[in-house]
N, C-alpha and C positions, 0 to 999 in steps of 0.2 A: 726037778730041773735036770736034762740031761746035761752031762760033763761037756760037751758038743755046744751045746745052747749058749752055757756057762763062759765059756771059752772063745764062743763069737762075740758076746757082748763086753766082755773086757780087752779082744782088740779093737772092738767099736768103738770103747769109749775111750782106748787109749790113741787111735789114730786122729779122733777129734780133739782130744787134748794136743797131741800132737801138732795136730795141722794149725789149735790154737795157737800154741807157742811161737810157733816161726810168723803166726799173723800178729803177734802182741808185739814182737820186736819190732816189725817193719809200723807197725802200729803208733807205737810208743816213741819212735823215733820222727818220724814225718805225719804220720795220721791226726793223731790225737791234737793237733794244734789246728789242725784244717775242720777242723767241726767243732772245735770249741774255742772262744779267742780267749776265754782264761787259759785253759790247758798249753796255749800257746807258748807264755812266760811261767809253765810251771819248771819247778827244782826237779833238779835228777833223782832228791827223794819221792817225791809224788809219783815221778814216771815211775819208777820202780812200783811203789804202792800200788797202781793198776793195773801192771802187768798182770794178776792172776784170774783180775775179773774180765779184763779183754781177753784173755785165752777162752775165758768159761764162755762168754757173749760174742764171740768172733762172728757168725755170720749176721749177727745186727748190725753191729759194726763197719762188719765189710759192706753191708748193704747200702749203708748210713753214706761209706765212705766213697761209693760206686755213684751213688747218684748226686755227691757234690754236696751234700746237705752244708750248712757253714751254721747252721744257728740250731741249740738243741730243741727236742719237740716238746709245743706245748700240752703239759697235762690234759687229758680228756676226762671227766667223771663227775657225776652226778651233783657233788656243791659245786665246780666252775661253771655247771650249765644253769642250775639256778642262782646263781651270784653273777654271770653275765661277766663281761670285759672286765679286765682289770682296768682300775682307776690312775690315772698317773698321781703319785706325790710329788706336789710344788714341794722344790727347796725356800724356807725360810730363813732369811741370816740378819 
């Protein structure tokens, strides 16, 4: 690998780290409660805790957070398609 090569992919990866970071904060502060209603009433520890993986997942996220989504996506894969809907569970008291 040329030194050249070398040297574009580590400002690549640092400008997408980068551009993560400034999207984790604005993220972390107003985002992350508009797409999920736990995350809404999370602790300033949690925010903190996910700041590293919104940095790493930024354009999902932004994507997530661009088209409005409010409720997170249901899993897609081969046992929910043959297990079908989920069941509701009756509370008993």
């Amino acid at each position: 690998m040329s030194p050249a090569l070398a040297t574009g992919i580590v400002w690549t990866l640092g400008a997408y780290l980068g551009i993560g970071l400034v999207f984790a904060i604005s993220f972390v502060l107003t985002g992350a409660g508009r797409l999920d209603e736990v995350a809404r009433h999370g602790t300033v520890g949690f925010r903190l805790l996910i700041i590293p993986g919104v940095a790493a997942l930024w354009p999902l996220l932004a994507w997530r957070w661009r088209r409005g989504d409010t409720t997170p996506p249901v899993e897609h894969n081969a046992h929910r398609d043959v297990a079908g809907p989920p069941v509701p569970i009756e509370e008993t008291r």
